[in-house]
BALO-529367 format. One record per atom (N, C-alpha, C): residue number from 0; y, x, z; atom name. Coordinates in pm, whole numbers, m for minus. Layout:
<vexmars>
<vexmar><n>NUM</n><Y>Y</Y><X>X</X><Z>Z</Z><atom>CA</atom></vexmar>
...
</vexmars>
This chain:
<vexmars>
<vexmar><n>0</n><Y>m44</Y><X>m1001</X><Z>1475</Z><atom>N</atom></vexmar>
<vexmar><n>0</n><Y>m150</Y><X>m994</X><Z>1377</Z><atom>CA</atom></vexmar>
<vexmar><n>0</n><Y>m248</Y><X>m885</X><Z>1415</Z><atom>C</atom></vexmar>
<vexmar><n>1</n><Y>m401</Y><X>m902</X><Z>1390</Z><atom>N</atom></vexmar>
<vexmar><n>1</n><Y>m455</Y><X>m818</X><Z>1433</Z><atom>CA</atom></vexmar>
<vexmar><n>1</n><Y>m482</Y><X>m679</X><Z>1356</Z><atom>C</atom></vexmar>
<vexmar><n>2</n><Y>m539</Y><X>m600</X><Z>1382</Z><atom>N</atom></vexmar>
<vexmar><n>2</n><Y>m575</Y><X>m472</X><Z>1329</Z><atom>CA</atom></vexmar>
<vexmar><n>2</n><Y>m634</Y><X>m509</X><Z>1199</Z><atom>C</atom></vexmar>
<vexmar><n>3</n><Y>m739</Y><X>m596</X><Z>1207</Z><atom>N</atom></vexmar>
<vexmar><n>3</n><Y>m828</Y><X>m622</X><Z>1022</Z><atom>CA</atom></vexmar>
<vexmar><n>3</n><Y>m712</Y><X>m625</X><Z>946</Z><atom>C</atom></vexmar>
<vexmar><n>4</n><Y>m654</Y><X>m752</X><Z>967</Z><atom>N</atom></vexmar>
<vexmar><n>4</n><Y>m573</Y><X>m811</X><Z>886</Z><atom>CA</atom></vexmar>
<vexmar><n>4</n><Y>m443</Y><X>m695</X><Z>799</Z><atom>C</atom></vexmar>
<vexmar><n>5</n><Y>m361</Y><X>m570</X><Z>923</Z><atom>N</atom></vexmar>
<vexmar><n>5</n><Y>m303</Y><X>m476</X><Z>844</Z><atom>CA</atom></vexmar>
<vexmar><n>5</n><Y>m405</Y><X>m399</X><Z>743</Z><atom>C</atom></vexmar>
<vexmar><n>6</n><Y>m576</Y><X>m397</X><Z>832</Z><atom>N</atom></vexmar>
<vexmar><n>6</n><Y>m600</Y><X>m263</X><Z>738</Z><atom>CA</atom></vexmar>
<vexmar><n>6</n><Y>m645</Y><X>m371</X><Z>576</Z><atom>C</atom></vexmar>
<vexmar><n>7</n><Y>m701</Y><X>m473</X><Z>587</Z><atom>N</atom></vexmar>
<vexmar><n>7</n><Y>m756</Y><X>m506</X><Z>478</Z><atom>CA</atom></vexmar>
<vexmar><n>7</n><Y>m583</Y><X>m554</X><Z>371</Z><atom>C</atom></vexmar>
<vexmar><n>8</n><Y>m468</Y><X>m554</X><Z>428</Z><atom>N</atom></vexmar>
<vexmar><n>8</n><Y>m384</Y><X>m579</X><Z>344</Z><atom>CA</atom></vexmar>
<vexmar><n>8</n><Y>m336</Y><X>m408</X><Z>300</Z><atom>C</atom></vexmar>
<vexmar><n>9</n><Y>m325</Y><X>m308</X><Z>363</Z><atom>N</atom></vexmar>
<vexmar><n>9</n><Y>m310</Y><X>m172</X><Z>334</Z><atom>CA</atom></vexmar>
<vexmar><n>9</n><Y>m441</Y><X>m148</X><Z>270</Z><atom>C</atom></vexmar>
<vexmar><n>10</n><Y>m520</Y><X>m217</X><Z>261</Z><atom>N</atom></vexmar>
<vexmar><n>10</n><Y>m659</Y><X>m152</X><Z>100</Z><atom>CA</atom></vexmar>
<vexmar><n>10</n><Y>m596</Y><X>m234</X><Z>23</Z><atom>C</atom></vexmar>
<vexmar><n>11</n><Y>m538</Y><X>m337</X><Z>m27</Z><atom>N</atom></vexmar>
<vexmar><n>11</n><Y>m491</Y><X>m416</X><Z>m87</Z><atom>CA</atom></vexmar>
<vexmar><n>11</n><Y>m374</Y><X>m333</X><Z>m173</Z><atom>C</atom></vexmar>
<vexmar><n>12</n><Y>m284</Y><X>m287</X><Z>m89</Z><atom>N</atom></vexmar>
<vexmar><n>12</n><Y>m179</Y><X>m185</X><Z>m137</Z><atom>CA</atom></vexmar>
<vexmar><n>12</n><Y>m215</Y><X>m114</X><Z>m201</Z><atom>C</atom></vexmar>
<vexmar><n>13</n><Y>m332</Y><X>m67</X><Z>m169</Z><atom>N</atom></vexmar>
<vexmar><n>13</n><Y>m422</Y><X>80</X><Z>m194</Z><atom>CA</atom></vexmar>
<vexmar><n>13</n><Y>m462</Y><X>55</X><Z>m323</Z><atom>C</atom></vexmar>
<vexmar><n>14</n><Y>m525</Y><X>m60</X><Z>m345</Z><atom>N</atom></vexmar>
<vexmar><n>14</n><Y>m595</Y><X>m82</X><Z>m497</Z><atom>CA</atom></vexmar>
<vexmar><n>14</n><Y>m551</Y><X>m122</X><Z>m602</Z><atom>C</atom></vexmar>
<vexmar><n>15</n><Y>m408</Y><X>m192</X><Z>m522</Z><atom>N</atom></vexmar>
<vexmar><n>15</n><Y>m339</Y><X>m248</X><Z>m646</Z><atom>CA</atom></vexmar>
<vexmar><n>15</n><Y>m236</Y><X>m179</X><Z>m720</Z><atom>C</atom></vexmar>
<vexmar><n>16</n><Y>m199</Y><X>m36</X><Z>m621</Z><atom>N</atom></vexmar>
<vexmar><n>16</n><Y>m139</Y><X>52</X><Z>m668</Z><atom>CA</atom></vexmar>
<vexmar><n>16</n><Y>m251</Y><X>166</X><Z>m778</Z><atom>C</atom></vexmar>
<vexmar><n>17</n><Y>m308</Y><X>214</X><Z>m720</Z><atom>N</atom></vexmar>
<vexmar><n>17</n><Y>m424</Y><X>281</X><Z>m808</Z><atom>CA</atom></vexmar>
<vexmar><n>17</n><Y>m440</Y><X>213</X><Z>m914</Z><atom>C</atom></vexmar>
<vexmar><n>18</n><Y>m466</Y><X>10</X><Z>m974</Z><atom>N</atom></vexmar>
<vexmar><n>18</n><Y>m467</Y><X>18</X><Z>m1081</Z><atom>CA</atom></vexmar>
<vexmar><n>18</n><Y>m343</Y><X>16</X><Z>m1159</Z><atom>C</atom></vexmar>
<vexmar><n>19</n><Y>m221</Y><X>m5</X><Z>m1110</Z><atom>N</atom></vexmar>
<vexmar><n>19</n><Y>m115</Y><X>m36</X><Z>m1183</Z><atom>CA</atom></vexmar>
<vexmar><n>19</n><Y>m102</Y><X>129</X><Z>m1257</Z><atom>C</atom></vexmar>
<vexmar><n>20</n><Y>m103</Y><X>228</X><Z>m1159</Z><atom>N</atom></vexmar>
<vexmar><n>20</n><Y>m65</Y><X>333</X><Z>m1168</Z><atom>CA</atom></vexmar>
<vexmar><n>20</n><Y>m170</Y><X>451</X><Z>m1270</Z><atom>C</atom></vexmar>
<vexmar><n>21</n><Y>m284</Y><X>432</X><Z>m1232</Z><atom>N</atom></vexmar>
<vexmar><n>21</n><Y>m408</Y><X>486</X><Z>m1387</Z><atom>CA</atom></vexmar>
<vexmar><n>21</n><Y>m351</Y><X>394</X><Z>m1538</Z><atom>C</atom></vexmar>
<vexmar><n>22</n><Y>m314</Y><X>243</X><Z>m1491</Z><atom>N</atom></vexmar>
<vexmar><n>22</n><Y>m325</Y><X>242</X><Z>m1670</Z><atom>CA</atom></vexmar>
<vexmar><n>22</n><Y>m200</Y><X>268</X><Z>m1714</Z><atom>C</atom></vexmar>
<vexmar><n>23</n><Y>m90</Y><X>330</X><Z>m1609</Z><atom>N</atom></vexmar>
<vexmar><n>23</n><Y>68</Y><X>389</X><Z>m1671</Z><atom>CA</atom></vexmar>
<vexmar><n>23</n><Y>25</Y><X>529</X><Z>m1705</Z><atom>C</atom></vexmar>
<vexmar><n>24</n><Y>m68</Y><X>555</X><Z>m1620</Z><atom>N</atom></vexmar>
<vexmar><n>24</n><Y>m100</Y><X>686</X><Z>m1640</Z><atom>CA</atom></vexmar>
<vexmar><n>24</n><Y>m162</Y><X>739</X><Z>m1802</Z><atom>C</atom></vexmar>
<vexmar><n>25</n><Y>m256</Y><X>654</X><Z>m1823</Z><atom>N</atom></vexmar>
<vexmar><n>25</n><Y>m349</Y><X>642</X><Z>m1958</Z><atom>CA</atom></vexmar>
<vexmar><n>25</n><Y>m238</Y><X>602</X><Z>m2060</Z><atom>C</atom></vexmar>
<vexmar><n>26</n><Y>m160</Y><X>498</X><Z>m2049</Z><atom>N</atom></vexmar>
<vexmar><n>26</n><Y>m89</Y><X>471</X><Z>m2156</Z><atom>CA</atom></vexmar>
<vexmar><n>26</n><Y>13</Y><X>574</X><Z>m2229</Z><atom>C</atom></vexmar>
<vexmar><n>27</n><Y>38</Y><X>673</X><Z>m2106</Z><atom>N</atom></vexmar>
<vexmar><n>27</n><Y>128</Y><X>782</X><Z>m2139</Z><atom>CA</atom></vexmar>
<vexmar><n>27</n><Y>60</Y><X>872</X><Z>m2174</Z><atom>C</atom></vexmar>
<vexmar><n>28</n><Y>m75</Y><X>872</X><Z>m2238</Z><atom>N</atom></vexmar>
<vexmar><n>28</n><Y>m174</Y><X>941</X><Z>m2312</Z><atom>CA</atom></vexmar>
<vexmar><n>28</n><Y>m251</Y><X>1093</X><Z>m2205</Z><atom>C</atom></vexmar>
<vexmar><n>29</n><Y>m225</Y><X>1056</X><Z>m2082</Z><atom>N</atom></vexmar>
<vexmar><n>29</n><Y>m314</Y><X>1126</X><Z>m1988</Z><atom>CA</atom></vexmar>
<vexmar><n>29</n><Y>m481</Y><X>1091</X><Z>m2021</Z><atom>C</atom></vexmar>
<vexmar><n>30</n><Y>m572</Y><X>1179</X><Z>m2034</Z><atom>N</atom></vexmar>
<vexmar><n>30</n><Y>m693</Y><X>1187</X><Z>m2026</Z><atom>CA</atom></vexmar>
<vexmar><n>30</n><Y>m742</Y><X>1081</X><Z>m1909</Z><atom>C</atom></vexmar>
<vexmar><n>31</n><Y>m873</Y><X>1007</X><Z>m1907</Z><atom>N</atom></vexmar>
<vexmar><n>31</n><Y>m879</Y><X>951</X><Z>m1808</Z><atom>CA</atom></vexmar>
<vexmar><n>31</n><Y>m915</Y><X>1001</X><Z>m1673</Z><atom>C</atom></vexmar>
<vexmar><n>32</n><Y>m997</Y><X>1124</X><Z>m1666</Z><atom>N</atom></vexmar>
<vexmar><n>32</n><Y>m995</Y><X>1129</X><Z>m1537</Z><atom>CA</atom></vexmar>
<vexmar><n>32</n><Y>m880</Y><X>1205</X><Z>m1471</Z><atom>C</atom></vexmar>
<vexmar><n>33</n><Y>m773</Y><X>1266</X><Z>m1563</Z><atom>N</atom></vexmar>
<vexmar><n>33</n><Y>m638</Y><X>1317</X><Z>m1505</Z><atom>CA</atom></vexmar>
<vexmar><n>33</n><Y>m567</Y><X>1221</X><Z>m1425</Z><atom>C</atom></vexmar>
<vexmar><n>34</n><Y>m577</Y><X>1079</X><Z>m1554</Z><atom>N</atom></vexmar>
<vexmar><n>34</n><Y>m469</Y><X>930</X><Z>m1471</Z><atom>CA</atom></vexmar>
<vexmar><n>34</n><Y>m564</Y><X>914</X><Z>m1320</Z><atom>C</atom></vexmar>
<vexmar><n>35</n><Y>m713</Y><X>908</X><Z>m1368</Z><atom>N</atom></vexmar>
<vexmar><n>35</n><Y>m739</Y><X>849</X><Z>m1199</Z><atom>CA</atom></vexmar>
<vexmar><n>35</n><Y>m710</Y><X>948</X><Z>m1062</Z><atom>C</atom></vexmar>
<vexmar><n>36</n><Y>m701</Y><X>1044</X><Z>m1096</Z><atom>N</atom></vexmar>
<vexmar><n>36</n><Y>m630</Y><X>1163</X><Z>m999</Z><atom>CA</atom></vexmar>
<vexmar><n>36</n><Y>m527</Y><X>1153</X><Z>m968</Z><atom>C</atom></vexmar>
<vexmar><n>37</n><Y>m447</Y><X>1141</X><Z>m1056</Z><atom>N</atom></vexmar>
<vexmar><n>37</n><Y>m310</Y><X>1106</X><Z>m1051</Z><atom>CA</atom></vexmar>
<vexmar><n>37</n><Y>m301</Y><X>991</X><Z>m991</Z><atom>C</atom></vexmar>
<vexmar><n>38</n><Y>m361</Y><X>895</X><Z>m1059</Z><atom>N</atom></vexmar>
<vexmar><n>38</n><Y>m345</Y><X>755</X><Z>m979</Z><atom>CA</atom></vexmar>
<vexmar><n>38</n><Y>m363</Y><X>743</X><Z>m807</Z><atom>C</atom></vexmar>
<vexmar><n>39</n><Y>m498</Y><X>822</X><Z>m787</Z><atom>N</atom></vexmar>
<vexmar><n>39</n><Y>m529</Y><X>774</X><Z>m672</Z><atom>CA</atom></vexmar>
<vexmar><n>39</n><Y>m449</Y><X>887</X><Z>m587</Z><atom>C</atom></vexmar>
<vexmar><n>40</n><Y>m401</Y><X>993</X><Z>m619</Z><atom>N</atom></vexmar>
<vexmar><n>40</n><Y>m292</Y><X>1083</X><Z>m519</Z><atom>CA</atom></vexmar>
<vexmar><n>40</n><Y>m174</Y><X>951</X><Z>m444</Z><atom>C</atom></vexmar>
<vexmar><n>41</n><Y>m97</Y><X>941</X><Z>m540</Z><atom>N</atom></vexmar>
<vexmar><n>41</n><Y>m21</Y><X>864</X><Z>m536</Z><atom>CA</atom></vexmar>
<vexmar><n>41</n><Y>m28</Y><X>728</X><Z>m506</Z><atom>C</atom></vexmar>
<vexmar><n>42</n><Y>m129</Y><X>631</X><Z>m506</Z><atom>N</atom></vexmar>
<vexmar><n>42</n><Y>m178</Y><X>518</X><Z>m471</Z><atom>CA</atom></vexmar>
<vexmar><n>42</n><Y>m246</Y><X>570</X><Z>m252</Z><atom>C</atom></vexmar>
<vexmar><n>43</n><Y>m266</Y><X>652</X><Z>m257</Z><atom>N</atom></vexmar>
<vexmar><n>43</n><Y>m302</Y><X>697</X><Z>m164</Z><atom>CA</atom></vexmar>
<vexmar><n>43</n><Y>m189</Y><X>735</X><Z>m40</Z><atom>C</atom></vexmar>
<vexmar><n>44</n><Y>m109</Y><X>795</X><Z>m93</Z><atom>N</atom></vexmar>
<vexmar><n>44</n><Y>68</Y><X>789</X><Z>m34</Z><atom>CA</atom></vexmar>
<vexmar><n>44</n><Y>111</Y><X>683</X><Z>31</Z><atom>C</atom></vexmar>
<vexmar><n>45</n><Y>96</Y><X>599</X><Z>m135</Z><atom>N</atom></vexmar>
<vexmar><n>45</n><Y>191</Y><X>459</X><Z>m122</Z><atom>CA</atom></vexmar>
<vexmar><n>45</n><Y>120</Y><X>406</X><Z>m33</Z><atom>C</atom></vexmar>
<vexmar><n>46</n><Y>m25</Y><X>397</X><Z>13</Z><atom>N</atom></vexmar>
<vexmar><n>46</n><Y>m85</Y><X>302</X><Z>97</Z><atom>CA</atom></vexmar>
<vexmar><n>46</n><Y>m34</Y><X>388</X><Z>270</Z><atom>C</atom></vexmar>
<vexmar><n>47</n><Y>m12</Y><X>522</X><Z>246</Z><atom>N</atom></vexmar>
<vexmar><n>47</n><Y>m7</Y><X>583</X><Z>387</Z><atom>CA</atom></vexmar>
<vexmar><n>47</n><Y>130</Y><X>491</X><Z>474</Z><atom>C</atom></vexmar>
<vexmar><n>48</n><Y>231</Y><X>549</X><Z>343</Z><atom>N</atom></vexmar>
<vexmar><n>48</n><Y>379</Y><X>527</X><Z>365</Z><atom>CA</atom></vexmar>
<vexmar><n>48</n><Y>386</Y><X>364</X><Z>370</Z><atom>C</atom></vexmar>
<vexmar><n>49</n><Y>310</Y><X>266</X><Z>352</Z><atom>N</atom></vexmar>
<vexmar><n>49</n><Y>318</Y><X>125</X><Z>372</Z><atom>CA</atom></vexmar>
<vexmar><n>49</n><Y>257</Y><X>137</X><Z>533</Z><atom>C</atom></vexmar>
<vexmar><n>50</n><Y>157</Y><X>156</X><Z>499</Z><atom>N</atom></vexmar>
<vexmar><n>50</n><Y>68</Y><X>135</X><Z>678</Z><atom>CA</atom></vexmar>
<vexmar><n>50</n><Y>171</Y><X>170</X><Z>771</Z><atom>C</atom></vexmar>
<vexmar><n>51</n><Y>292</Y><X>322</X><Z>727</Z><atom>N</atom></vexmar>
<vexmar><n>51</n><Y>328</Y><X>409</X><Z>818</Z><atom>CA</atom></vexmar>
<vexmar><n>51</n><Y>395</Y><X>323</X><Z>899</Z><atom>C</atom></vexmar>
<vexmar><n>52</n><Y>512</Y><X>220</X><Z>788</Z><atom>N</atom></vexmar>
<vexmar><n>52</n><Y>619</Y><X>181</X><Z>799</Z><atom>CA</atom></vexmar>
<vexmar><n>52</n><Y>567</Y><X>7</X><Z>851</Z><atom>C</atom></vexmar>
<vexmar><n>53</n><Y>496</Y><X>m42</X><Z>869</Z><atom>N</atom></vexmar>
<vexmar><n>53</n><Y>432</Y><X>m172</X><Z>933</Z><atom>CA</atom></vexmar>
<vexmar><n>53</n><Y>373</Y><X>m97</X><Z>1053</Z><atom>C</atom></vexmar>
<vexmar><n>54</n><Y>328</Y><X>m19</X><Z>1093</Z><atom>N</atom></vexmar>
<vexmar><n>54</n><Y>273</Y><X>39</X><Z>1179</Z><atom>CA</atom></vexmar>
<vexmar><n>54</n><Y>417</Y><X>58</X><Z>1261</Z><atom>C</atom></vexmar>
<vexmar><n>55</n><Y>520</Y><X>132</X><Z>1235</Z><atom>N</atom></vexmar>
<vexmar><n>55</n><Y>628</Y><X>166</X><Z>1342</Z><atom>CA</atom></vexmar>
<vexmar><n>55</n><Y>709</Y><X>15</X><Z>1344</Z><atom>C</atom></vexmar>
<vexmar><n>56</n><Y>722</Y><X>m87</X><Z>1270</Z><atom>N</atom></vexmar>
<vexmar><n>56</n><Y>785</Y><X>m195</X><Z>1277</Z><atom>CA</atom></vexmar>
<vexmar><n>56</n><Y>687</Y><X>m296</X><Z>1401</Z><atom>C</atom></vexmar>
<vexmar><n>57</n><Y>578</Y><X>m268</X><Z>1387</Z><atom>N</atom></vexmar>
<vexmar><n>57</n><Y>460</Y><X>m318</X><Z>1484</Z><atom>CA</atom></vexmar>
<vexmar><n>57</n><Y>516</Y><X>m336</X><Z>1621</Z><atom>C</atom></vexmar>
<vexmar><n>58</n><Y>543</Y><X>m150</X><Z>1600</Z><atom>N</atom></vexmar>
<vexmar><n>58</n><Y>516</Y><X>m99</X><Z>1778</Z><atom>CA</atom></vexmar>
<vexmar><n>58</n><Y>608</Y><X>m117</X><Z>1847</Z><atom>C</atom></vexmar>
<vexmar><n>59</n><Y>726</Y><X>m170</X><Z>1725</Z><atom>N</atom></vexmar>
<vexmar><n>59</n><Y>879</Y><X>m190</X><Z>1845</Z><atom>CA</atom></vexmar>
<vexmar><n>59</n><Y>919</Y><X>m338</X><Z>1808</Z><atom>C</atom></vexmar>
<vexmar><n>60</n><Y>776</Y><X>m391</X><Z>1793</Z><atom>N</atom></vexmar>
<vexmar><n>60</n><Y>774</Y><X>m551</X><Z>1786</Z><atom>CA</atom></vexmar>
<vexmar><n>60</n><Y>874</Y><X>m616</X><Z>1729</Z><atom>C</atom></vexmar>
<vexmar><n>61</n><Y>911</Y><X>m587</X><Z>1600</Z><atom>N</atom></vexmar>
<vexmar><n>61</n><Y>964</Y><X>m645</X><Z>1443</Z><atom>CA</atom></vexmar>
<vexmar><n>61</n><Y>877</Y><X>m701</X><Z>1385</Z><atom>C</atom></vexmar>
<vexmar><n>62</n><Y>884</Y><X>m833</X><Z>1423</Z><atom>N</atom></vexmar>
<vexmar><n>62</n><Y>790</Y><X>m915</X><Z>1358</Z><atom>CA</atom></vexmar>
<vexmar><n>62</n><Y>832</Y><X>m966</X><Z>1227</Z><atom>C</atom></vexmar>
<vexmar><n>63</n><Y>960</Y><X>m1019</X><Z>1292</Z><atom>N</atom></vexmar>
<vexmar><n>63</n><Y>1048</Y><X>m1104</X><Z>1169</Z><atom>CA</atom></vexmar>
<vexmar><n>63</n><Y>1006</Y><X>m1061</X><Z>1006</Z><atom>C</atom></vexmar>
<vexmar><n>64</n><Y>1062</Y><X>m900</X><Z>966</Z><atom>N</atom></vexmar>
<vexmar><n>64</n><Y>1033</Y><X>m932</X><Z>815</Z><atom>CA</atom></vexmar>
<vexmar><n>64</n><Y>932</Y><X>m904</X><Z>844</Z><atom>C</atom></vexmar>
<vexmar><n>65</n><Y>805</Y><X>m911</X><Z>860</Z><atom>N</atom></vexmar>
<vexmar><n>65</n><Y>666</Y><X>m872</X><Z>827</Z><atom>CA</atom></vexmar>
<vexmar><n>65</n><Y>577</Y><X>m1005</X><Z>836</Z><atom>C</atom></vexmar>
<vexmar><n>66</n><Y>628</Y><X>m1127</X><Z>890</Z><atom>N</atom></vexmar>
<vexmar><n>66</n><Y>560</Y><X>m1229</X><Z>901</Z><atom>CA</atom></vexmar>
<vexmar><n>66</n><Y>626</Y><X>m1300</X><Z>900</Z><atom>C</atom></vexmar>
<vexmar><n>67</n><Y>578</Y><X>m1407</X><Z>833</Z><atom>N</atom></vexmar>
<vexmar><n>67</n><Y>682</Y><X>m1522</X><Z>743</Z><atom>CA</atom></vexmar>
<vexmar><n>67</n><Y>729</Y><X>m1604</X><Z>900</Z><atom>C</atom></vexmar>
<vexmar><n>68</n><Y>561</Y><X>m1634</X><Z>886</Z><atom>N</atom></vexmar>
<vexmar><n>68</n><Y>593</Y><X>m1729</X><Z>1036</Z><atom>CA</atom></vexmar>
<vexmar><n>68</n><Y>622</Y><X>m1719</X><Z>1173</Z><atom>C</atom></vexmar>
<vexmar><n>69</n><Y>637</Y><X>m1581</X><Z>1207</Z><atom>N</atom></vexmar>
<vexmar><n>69</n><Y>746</Y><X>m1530</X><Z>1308</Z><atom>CA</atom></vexmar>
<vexmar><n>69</n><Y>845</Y><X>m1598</X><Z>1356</Z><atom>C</atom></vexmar>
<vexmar><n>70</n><Y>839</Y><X>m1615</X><Z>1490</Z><atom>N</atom></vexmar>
<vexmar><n>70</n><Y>926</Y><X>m1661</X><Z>1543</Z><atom>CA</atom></vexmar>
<vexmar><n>70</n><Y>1044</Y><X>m1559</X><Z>1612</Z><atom>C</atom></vexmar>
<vexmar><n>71</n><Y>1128</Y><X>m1580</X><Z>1524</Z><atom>N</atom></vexmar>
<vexmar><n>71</n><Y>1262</Y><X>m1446</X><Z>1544</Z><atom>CA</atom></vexmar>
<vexmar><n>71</n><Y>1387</Y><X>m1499</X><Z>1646</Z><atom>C</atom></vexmar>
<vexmar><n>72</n><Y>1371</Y><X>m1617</X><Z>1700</Z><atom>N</atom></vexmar>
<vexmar><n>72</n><Y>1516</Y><X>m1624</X><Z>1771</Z><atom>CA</atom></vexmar>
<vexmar><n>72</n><Y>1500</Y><X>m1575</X><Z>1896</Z><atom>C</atom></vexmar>
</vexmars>
C-alpha cells in the first residue's frame, strides 16, 4: 500500500479520535476549549502510536493483519 493511503487513513485516526474524545471530554463537564486540548493531545498520540505501529509492521513486511487482501501463505 502506498504512502497516501497510510497517511490519509492515520488523519482518519486522527479525527475520529479528537471527536469521540472532546465530546467525552465536554460531557464530563470540561469547559470547551479545555476538552479540545485535551482532545487533541491525546487524539494526537493515538494517531502517532497507530502510524508508529503500521509503520514497523510495514517495514518487516506484515502484511497479513493490516490488509484484508493480503496474500499471507
Amino acid at each position: 500500500m502506498r504512502f497516501k493511503f497510510w497517511l490519509k487513513r492515520t488523519f482518519s485516526v486522527l479525527v475520529g479520535a479528537f471527536i469521540i474524545l472532546s465530546a467525552v471530554y465536554y460531557v464530563r463537564r470540561h469547559d470547551a476549549a479545555s476538552a479540545m486540548r485535551e482532545a487533541a493531545i491525546w487524539a494526537a498520540l493515538t494517531a502517532l502510536v497507530y502510524g508508529a505501529s503500521a509503520g514497523y509492521h510495514i517495514a518487516r513486511h506484515r502484511q497479513c493483519g493490516l490488509d484484508e487482501n493480503a496474500d499471507c501463505n
